[in-house]
C-alpha positions in Angstrom: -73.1 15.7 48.2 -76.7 16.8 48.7 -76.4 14.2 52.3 -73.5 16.8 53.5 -75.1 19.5 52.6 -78.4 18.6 54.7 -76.5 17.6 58.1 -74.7 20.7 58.0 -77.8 22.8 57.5 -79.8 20.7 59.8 -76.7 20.6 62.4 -76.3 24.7 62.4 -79.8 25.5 62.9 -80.7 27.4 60.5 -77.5 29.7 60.5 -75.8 30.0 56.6 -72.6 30.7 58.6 -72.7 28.7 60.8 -73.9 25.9 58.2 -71.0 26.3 55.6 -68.4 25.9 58.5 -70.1 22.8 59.2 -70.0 21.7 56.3 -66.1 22.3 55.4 -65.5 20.8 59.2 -67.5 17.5 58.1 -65.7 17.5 54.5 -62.5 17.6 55.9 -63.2 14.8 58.3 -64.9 12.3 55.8 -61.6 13.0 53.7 -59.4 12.0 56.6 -61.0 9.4 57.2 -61.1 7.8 53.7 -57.6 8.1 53.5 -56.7 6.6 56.9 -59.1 3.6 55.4 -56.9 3.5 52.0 -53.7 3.5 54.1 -54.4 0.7 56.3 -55.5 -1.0 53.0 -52.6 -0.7 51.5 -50.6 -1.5 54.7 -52.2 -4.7 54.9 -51.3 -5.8 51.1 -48.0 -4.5 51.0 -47.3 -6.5 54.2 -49.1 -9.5 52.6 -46.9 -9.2 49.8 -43.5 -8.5 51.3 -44.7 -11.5 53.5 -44.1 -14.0 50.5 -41.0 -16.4 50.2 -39.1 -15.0 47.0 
């Protein structure tokens, strides 16, 4: 948390505004992206396991 905090401050340049927007803009994105990564996890087991013979 502290790590997000920091590259948003140090990204908006010393502006609070500016550093808060930042920092919901880069939340937003690291959730996206952890839940493309536990889709395409799951993608590949269920095809795994469909992929069985019964």
């Amino acid at each position: 948390m502290n790590a997000l905090v920091d590259l948003a401050t140090a990204i908006s340049a010393g502006s609070p505004d500016r550093a808060i927007k930042h920092g919901i803009t880069i939340g937003v994105i690291m959730v996206v992206l952890l839940q493309t990564m536990g889709t395409i996890a799951v993608s590949i087991w269920w095809a795994r396991r469909l992929g069985r013979p019964a």
